[in-house]
Backbone as ProteinMPNN parsed JSONL, in Angstrom:
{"seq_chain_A": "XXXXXXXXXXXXXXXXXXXXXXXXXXXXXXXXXXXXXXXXXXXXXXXXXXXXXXXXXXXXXXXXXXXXXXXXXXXXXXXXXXXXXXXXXXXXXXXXXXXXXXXXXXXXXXXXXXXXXXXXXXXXXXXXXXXXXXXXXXXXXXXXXXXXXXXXXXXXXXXXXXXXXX", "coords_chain_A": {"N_chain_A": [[11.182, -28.309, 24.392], [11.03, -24.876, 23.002], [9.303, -23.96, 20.111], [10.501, -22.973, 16.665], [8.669, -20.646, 15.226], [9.4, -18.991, 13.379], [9.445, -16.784, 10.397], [11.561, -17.502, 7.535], [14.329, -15.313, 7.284], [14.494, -14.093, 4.475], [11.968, -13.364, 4.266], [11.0, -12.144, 6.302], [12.198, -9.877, 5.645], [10.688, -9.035, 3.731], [8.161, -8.944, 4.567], [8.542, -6.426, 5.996], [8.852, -4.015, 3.998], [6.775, -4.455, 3.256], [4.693, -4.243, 5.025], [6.162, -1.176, 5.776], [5.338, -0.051, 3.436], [2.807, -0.074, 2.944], [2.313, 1.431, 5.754], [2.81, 3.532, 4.587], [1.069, 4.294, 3.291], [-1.049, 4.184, 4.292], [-1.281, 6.583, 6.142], [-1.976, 9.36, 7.69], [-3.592, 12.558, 5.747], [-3.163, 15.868, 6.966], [-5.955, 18.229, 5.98], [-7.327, 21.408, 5.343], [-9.958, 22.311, 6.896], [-12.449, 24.066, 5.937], [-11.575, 24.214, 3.531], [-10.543, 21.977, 2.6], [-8.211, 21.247, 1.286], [-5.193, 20.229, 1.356], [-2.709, 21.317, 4.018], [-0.433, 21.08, 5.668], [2.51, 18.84, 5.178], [2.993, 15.283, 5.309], [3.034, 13.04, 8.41], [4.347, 10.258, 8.476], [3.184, 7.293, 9.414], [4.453, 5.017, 11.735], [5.507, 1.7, 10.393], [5.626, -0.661, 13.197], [3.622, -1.588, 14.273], [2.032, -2.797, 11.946], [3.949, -5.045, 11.385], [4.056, -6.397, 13.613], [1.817, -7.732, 13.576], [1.551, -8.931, 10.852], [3.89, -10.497, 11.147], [2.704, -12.636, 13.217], [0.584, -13.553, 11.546], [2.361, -14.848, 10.143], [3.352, -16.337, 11.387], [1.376, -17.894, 12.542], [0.588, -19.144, 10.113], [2.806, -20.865, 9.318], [2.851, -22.805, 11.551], [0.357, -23.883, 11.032], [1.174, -24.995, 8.632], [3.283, -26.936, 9.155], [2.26, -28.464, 10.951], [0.464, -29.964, 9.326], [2.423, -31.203, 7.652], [3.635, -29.846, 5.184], [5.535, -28.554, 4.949], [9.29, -26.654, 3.908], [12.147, -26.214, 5.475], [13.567, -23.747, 4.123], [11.358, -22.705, 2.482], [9.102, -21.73, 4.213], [6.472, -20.665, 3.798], [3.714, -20.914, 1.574], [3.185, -19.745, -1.628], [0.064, -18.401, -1.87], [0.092, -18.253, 0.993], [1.539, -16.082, 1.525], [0.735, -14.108, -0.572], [-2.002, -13.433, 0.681], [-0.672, -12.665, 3.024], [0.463, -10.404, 2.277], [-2.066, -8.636, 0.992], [-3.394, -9.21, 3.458], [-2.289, -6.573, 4.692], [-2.262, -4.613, 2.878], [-5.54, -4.099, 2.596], [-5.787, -2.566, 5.174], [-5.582, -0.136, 4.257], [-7.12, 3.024, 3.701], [-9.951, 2.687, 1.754], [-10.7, 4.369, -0.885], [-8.294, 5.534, -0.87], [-6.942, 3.195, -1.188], [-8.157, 2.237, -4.211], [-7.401, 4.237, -5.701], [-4.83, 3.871, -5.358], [-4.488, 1.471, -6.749], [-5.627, 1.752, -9.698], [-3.422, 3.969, -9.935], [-1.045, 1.926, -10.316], [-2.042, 0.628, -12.041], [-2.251, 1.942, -14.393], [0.902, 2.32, -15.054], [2.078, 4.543, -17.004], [0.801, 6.709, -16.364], [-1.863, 8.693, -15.33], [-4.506, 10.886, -15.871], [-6.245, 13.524, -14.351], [-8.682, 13.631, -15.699], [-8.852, 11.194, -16.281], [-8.714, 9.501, -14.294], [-11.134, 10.179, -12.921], [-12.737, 9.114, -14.2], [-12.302, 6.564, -14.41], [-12.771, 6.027, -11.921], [-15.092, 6.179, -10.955], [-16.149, 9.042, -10.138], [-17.064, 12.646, -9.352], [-14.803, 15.102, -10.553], [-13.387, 16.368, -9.206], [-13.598, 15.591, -6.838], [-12.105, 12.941, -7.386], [-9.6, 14.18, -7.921], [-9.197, 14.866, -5.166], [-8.461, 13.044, -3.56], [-6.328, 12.115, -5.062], [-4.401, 13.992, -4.473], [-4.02, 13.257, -2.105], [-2.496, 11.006, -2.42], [-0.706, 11.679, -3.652], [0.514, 14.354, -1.527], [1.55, 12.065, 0.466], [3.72, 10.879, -0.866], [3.997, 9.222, -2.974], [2.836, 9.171, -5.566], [3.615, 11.041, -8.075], [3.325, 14.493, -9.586], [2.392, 16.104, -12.274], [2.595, 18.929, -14.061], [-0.105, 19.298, -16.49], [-2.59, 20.826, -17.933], [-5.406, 22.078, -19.386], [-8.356, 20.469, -20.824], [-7.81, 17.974, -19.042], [-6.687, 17.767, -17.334], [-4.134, 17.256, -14.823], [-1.152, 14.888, -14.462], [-0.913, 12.479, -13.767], [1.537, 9.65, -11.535], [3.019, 6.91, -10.69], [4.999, 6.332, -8.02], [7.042, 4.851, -6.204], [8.188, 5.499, -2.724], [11.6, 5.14, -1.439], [12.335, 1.884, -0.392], [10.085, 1.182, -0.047], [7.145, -0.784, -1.18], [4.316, -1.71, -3.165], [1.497, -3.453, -3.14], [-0.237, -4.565, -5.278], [-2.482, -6.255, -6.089]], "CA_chain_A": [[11.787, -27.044, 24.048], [11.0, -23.943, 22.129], [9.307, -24.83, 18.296], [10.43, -21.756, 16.064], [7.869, -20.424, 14.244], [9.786, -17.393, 12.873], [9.488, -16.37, 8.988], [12.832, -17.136, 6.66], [14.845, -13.98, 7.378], [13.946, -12.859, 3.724], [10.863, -12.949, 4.363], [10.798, -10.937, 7.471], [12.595, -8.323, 5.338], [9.575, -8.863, 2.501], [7.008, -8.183, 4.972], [8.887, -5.318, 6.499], [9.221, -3.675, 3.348], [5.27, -4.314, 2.742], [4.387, -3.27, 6.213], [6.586, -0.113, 5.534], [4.161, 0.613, 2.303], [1.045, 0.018, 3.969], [1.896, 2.426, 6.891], [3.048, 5.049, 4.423], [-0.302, 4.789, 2.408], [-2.868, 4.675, 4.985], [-0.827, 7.752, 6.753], [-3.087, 10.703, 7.564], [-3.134, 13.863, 5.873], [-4.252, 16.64, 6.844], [-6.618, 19.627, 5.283], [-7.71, 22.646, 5.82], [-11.174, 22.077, 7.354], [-13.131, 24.466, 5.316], [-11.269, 24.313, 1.376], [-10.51, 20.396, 1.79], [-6.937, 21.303, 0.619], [-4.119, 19.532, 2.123], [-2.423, 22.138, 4.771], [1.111, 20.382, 5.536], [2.811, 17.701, 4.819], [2.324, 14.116, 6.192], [3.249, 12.58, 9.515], [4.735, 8.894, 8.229], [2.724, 6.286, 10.277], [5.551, 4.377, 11.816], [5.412, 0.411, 10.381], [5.91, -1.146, 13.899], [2.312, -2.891, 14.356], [1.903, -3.642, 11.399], [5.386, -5.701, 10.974], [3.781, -7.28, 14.41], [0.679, -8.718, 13.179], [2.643, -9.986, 10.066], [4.349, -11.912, 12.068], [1.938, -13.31, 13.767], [-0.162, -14.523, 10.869], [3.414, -15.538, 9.254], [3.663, -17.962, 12.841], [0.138, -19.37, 12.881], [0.491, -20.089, 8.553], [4.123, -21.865, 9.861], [2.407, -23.863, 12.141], [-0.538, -24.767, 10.58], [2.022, -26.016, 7.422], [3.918, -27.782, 10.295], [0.93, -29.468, 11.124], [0.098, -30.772, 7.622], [3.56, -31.825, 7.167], [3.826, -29.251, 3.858], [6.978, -27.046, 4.614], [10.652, -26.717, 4.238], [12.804, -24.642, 6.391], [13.796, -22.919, 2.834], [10.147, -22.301, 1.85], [7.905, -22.063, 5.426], [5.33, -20.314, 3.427], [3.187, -20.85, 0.385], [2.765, -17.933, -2.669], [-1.081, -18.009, -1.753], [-0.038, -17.382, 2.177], [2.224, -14.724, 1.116], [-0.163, -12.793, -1.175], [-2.272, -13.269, 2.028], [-0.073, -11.768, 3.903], [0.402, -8.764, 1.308], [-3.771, -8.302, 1.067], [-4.143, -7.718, 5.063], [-1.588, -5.017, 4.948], [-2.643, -3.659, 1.45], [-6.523, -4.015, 3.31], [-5.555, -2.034, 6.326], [-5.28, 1.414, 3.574], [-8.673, 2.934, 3.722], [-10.795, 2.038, 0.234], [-10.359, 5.101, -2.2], [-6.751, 5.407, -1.328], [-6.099, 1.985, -2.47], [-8.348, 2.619, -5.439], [-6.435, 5.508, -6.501], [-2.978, 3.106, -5.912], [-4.53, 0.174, -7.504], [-5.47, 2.605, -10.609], [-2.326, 4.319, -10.33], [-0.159, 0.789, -10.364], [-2.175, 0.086, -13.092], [-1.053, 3.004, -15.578], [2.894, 2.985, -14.604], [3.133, 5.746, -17.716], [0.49, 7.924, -16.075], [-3.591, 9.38, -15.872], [-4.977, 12.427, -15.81], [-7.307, 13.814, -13.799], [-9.672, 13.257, -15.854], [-9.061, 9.982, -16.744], [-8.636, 8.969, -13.146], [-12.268, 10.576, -12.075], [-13.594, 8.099, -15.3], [-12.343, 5.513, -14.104], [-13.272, 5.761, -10.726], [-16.702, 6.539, -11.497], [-15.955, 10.031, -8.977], [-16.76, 13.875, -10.128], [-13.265, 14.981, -11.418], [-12.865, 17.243, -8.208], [-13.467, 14.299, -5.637], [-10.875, 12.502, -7.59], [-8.412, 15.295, -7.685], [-9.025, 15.211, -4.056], [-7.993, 11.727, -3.472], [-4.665, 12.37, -5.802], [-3.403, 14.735, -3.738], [-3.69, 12.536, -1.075], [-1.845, 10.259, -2.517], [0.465, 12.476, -4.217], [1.188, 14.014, -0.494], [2.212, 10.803, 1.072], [5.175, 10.387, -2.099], [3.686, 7.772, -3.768], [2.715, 9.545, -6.694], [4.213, 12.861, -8.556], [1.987, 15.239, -10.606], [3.101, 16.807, -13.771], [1.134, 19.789, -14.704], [-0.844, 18.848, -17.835], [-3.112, 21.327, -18.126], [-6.135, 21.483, -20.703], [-9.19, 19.557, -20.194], [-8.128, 16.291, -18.598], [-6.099, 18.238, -16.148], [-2.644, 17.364, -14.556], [-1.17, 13.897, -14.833], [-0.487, 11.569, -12.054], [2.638, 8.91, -12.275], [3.055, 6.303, -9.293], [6.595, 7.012, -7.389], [7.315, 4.291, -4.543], [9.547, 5.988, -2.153], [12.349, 4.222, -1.181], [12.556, 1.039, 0.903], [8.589, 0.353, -0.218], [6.93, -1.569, -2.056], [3.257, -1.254, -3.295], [1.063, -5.305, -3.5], [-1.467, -4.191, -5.857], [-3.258, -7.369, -6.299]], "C_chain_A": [[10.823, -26.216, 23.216], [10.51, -24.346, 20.457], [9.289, -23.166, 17.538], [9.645, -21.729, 14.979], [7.868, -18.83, 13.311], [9.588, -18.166, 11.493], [11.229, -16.399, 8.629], [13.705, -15.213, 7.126], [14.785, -12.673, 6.036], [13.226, -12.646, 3.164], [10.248, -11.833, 4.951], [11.152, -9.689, 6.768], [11.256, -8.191, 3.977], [8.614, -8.084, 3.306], [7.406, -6.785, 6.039], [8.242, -4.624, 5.83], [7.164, -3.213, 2.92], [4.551, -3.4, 3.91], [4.53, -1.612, 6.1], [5.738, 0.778, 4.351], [3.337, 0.703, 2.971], [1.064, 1.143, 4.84], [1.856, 3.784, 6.24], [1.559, 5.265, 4.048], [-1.411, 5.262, 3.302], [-2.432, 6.006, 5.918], [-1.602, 8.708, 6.84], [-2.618, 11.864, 6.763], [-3.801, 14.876, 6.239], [-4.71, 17.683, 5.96], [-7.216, 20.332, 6.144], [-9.271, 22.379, 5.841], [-12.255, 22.935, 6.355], [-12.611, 24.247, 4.002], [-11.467, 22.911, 1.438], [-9.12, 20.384, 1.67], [-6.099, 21.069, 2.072], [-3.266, 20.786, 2.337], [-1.114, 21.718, 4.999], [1.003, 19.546, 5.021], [2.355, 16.629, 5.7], [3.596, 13.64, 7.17], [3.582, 11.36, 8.949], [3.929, 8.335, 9.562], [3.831, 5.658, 10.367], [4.85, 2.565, 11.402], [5.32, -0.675, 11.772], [4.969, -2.455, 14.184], [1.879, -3.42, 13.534], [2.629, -5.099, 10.892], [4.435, -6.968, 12.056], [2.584, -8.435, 13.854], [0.957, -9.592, 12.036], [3.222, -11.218, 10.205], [3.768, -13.149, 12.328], [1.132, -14.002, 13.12], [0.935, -15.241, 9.969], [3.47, -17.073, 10.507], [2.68, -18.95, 12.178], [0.111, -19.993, 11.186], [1.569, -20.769, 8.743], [3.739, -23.097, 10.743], [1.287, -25.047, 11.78], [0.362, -25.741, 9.283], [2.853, -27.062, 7.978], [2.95, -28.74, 10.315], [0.61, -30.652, 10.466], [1.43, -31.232, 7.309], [4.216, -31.14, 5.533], [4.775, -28.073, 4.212], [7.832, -27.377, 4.751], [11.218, -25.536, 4.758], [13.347, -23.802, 5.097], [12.397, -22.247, 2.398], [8.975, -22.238, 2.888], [6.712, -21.52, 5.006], [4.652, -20.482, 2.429], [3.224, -19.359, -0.648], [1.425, -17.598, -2.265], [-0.622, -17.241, 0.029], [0.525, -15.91, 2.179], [1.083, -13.886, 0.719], [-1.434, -12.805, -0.357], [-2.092, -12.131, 2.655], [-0.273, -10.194, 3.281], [-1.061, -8.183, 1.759], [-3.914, -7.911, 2.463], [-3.681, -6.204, 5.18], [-2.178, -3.973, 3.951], [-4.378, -3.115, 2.239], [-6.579, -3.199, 3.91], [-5.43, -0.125, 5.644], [-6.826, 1.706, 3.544], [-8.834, 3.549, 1.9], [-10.563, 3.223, -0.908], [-9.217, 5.51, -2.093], [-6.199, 4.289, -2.237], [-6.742, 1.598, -3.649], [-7.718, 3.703, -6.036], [-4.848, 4.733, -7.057], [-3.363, 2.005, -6.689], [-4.672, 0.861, -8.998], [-4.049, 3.332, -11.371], [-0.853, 3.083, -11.18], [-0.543, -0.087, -11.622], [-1.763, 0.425, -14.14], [-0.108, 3.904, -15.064], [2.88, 4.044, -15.931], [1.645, 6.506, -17.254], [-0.927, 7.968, -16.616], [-3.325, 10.334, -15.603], [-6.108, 12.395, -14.847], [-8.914, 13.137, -13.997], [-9.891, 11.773, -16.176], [-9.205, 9.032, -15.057], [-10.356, 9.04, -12.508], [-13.302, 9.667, -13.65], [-13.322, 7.007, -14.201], [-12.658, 4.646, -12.884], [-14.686, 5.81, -10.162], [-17.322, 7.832, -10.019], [-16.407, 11.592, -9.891], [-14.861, 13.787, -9.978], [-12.777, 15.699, -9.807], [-12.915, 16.331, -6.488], [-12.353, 13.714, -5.889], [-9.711, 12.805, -7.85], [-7.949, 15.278, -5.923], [-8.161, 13.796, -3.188], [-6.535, 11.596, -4.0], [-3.807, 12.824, -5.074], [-3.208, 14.623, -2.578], [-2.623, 11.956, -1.509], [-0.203, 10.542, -3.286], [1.451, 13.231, -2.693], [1.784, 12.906, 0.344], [3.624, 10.725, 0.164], [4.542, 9.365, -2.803], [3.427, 7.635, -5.703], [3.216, 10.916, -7.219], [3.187, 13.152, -9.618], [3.18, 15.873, -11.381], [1.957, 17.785, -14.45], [0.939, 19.576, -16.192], [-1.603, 20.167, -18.857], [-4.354, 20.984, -19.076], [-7.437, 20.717, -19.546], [-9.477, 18.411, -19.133], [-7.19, 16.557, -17.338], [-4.498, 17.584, -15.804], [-2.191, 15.723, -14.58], [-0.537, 13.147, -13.629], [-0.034, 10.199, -12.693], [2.638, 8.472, -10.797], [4.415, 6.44, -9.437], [6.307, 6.31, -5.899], [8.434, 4.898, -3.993], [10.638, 5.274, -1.675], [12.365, 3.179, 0.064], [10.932, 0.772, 0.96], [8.16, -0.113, -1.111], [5.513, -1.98, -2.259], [2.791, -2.862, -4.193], [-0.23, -4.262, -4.441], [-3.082, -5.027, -6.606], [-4.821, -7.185, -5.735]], "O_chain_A": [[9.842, -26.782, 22.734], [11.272, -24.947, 19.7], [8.4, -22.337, 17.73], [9.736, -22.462, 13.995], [7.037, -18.04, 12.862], [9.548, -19.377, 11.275], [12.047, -15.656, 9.17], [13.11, -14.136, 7.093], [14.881, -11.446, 6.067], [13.172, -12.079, 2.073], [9.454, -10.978, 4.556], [10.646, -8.608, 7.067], [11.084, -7.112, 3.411], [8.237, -6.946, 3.026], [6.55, -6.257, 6.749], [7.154, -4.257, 6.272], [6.59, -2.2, 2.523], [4.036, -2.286, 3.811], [3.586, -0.833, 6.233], [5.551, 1.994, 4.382], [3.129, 1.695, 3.669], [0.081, 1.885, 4.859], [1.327, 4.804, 6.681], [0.92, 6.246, 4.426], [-2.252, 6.158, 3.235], [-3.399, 6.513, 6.486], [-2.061, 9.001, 5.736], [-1.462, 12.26, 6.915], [-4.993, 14.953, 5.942], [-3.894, 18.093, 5.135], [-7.563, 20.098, 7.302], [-9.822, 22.232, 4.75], [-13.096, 22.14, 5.937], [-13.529, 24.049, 3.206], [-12.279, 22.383, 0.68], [-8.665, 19.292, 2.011], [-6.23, 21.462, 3.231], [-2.955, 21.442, 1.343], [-0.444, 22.261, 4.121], [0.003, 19.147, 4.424], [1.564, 16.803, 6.628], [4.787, 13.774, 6.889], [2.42, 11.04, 8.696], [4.053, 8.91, 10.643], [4.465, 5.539, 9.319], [3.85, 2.177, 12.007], [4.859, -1.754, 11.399], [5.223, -3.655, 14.288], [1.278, -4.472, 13.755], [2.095, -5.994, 10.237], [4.138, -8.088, 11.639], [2.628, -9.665, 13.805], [0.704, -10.795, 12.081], [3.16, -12.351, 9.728], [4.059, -14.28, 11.938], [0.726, -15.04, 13.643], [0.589, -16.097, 9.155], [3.584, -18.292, 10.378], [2.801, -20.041, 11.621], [-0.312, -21.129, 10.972], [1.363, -21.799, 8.101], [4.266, -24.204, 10.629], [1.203, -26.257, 11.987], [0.184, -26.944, 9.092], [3.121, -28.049, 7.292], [2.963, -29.769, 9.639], [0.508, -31.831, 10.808], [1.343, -31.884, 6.268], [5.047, -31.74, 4.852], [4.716, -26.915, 3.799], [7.964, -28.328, 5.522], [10.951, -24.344, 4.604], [13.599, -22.704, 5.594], [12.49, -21.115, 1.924], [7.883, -22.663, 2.51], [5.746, -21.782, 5.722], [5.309, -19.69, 1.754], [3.28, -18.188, -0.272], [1.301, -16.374, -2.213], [-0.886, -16.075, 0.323], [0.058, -14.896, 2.697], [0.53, -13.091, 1.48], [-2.176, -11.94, -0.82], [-2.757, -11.113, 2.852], [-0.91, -9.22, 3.683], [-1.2, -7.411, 2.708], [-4.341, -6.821, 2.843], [-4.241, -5.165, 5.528], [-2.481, -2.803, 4.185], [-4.526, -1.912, 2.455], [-7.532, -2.507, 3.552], [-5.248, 0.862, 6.356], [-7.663, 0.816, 3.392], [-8.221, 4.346, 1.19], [-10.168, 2.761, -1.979], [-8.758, 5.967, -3.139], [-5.522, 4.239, -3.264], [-6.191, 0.709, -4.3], [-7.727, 3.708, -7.267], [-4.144, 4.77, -8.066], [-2.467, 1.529, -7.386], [-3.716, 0.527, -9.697], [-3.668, 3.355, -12.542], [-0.08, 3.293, -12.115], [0.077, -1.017, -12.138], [-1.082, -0.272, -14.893], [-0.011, 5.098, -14.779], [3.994, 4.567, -15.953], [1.291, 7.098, -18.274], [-1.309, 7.574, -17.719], [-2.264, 10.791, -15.178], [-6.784, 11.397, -14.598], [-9.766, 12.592, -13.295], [-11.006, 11.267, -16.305], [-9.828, 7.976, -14.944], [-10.794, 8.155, -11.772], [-14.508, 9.837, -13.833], [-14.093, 6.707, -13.289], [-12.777, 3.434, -12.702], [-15.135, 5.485, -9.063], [-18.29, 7.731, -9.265], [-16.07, 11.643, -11.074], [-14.055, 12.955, -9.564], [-11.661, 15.384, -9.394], [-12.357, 16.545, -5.412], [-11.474, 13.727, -5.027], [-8.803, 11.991, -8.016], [-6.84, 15.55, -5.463], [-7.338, 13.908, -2.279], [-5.672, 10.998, -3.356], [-2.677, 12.368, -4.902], [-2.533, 15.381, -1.881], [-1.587, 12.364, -0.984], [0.86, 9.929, -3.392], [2.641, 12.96, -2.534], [2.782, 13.275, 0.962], [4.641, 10.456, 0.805], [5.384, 8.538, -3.154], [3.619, 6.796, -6.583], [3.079, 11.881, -6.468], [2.472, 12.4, -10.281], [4.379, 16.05, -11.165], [0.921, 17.55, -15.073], [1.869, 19.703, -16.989], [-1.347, 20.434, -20.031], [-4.45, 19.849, -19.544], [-7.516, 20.511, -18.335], [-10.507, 18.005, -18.594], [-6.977, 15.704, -16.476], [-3.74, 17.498, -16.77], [-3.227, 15.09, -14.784], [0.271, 13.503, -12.772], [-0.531, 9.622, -13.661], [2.382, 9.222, -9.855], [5.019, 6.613, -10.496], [5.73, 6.752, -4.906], [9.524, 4.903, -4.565], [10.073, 4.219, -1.388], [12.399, 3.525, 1.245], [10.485, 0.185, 1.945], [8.793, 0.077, -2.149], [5.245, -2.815, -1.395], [3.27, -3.34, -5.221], [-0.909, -3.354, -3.962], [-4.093, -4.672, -7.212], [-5.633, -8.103, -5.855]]}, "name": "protein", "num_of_chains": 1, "seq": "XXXXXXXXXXXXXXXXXXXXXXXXXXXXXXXXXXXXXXXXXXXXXXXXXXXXXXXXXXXXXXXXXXXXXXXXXXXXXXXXXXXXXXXXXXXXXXXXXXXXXXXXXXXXXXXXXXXXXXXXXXXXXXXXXXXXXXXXXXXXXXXXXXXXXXXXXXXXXXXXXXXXXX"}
């Protein structure tokens, strides 16, 4: 017969939920070809393929623990395969987005402009430019600041996601 190598059911809804982040982050936006400046809003990448490939490395880490004789149908996965799992999807965001969210996730009460284009070792206007990426998607809200260090950026998961920042 058949050997099920499905994921716990609330698991499947973990790596939905992660999937569902991942697609929002790496989501395109667009700009206006000559300023740079973001022109609409964003298009949501739908989660669908990423949920799939999830899966699929949730099977083959089920089987290989099968294998080895190290799983219970309560626990088919390890914490290392998990935060695994998290890292491809988190991976799959391209590199100064998920420096901006790993930054952002780091100060939950909020940078600045300028503190963001320190810490990223970016001029301040590259890393403004990157914000408002990430500020279009929802992920983050701005708060005008003003002043030197410029406007202040606060991470804001939208609902039904959930941001691995490891």
């Amino acid at each position: 017969g058949k050997i099920d190598y499905d994921p716990t059911p609330e698991i499947k809804s973990e790596l939905i939920d992660v999937a569902d982040f991942a697609a929002l982050a790496r989501s395109p936006v667009h700009t206006d070809f000559k300023s740079g400046l973001i022109d609409h809003k964003v298009d949501k990448e739908m989660p669908g393929r990423i949920i799939k490939q999830l899966n699929a490395l949730a099977a083959a880490f089920i089987a290989m623990n099968r294998a080895e004789g190290g799983i219970t149908a309560k626990q088919p996965l390890s914490k290392l395969q998990l935060r695994t799992l998290y890292r491809c999807a988190y991976d799959s965001i391209p590199l100064m987005r998920r420096e901006v969210l790993r930054l952002l996730a780091k100060h939950r009460e909020g940078i600045t402009t300028a503190g963001a284009a320190t810490a990223l070792d970016l001029p301040t206007d590259s890393a403004k430019k990157y914000l408002y990426q990430v500020n279009a998607i929802g992920v983050c809200t701005r708060r005008k600041h003003g002043g030197k260090q410029g406007d202040k950026w606060i991470m804001s998961c939208p609902a039904g996601s959930s941001p691995e920042t490891s």
